[in-house]
LUMTORRO-362413 format. One record per residue (C-alpha): residue number from 1; residue in one letter; y, z negated, x negated. Coordinates in steps of 0.05 Angstrom, whole numbers, plus 5000, padded with zeros to 4 digits. Layout:
<pts>
(pt NUM a (Y Z X)) ...
</pts>
This chain:
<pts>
(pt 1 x (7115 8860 0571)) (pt 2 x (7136 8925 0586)) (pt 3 x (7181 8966 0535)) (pt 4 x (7252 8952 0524)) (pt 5 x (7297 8967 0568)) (pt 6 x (7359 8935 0548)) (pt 7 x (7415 8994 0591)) (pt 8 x (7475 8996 0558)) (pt 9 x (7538 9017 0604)) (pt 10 x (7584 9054 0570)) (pt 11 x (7657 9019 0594)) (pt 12 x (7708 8976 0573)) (pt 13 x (7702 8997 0491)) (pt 14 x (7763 9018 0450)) (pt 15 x (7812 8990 0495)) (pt 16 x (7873 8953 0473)) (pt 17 x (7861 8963 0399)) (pt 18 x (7802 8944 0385)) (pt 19 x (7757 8958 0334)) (pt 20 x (7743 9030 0298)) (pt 21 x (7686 9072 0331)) (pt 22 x (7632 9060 0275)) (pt 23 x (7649 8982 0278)) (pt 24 x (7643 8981 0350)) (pt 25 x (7570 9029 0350)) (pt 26 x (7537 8992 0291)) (pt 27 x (7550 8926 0342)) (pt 28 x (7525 8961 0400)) (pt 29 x (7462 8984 0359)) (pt 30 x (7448 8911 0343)) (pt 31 x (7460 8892 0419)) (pt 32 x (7413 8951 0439)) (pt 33 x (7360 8922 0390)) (pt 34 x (7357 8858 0405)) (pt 35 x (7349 8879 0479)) (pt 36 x (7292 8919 0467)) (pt 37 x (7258 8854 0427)) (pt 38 x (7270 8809 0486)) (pt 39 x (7244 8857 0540)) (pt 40 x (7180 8863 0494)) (pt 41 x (7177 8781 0500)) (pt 42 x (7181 8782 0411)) (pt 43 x (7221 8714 0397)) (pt 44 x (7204 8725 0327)) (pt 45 x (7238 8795 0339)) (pt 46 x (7293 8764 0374)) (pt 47 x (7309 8710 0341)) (pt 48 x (7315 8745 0273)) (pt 49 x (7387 8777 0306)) (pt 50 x (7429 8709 0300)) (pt 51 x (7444 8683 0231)) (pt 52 x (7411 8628 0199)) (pt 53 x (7466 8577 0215)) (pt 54 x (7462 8603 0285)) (pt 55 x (7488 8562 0353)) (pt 56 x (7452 8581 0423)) (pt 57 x (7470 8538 0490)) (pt 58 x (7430 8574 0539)) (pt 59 x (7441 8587 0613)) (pt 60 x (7419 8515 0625)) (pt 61 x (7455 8482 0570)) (pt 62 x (7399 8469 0519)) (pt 63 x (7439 8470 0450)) (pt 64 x (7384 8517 0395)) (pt 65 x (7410 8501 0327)) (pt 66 x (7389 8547 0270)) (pt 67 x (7350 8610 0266)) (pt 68 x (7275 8570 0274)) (pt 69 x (7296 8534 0338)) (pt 70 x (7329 8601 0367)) (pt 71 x (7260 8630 0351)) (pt 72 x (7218 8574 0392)) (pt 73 x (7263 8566 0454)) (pt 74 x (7247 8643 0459)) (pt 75 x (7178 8632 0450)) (pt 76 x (7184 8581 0511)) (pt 77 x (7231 8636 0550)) (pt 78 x (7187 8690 0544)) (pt 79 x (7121 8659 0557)) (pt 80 x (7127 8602 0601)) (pt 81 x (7191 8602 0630)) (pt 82 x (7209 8688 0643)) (pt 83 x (7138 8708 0631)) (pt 84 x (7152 8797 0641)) (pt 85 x (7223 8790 0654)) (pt 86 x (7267 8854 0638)) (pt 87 x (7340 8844 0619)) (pt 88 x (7396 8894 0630)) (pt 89 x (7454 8887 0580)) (pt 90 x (7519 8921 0599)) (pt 91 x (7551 8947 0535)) (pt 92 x (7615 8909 0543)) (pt 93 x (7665 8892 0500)) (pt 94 x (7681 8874 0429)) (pt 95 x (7747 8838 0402)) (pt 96 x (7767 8841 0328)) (pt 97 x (7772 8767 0301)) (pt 98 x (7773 8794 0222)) (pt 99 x (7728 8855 0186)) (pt 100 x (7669 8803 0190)) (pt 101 x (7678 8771 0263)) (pt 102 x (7685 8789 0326)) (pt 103 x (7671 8775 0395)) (pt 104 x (7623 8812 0442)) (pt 105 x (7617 8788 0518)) (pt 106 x (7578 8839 0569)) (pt 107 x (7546 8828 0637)) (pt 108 x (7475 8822 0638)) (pt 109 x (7418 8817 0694)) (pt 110 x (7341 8797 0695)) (pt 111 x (7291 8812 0734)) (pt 112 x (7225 8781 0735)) (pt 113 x (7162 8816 0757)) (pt 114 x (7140 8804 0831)) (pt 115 x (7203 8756 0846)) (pt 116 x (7270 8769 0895)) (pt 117 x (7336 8803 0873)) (pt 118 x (7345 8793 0796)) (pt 119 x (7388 8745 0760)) (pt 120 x (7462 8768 0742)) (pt 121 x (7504 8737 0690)) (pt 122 x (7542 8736 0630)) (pt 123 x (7546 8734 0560)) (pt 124 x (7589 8714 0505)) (pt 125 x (7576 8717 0427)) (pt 126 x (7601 8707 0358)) (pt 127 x (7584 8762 0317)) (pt 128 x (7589 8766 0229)) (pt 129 x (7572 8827 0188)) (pt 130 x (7522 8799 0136)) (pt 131 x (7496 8841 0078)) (pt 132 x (7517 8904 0120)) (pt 133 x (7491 8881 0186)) (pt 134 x (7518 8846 0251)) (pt 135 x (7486 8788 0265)) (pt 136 x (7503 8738 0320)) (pt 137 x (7531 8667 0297)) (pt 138 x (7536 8640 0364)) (pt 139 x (7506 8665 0441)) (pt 140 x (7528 8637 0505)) (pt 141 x (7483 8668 0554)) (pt 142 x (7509 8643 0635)) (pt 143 x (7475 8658 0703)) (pt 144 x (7518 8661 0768)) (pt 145 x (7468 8619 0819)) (pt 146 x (7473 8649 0882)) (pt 147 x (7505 8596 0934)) (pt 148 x (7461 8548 0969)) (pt 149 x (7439 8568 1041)) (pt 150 x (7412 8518 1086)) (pt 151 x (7354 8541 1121)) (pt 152 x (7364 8557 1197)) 
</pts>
């Protein structure tokens, strides 16, 4: 795996009252992070983001269910399924829920090594400061499929 490259764009942040500047960058940080895990192929890494209560239903609706099984299905994702893929994260969007939740939902694309144009999707999570840090309670990662073209 090459090294992380998890891109954050800077748009759509501090819009509409949402949260304070530091709230919003120590999220972002965490976001960043956790991009830079998966684009090294580190489940261990990756999984250790998302609480230990955690909820993941993938792009291809497998439900992950605590922090160990979020951990393996990463395992699977970065070596048999993605093996080198590189994700982009946009830097999106957070929504106050309460000091301790919120919601963050960006775009995101991956591109796998020696394949056609990359994936583009979306993603939606839960986030909860814990002992000072921001860590995701629940991920909702979506692919738009291109549309089905018959061959001619």
């Amino acid at each position: 795996m090459g090294p992380g490259r998890c891109e954050a764009a800077p748009r759509g942040l501090g819009e509409g009252g949402h949260m304070g500047s530091s709230k919003e960058q120590a999220i972002f940080d965490e976001i960043v992070a956790f991009g830079q895990a998966w684009n090294r192929g580190d489940a261990r890494a990756a999984a250790s983001f998302f609480s230990e209560d955690a909820v993941r239903v993938d792009a291809s609706g497998n439900v992950q269910q605590g922090r160990a099984e979020i951990e393996a299905a990463y395992y699977r994702l970065f070596h048999e399924t993605m093996p080198g893929a590189v994700a982009k994260i946009d830097r999106g969007t957070i929504r106050t829920l309460s000091p301790v939740l919120a919601v963050w939902q960006a775009g995101l694309e991956i591109s796998m090594p020696g394949s056609g144009p990359p994936l583009r999707g979306h993603v939606v999570q839960v986030m909860e400061k814990v002992g000072g840090r921001w860590r995701i309670v629940e991920s909702h990662p979506k692919f738009f499929w291109s549309p089905f073209r018959p061959a001619t």
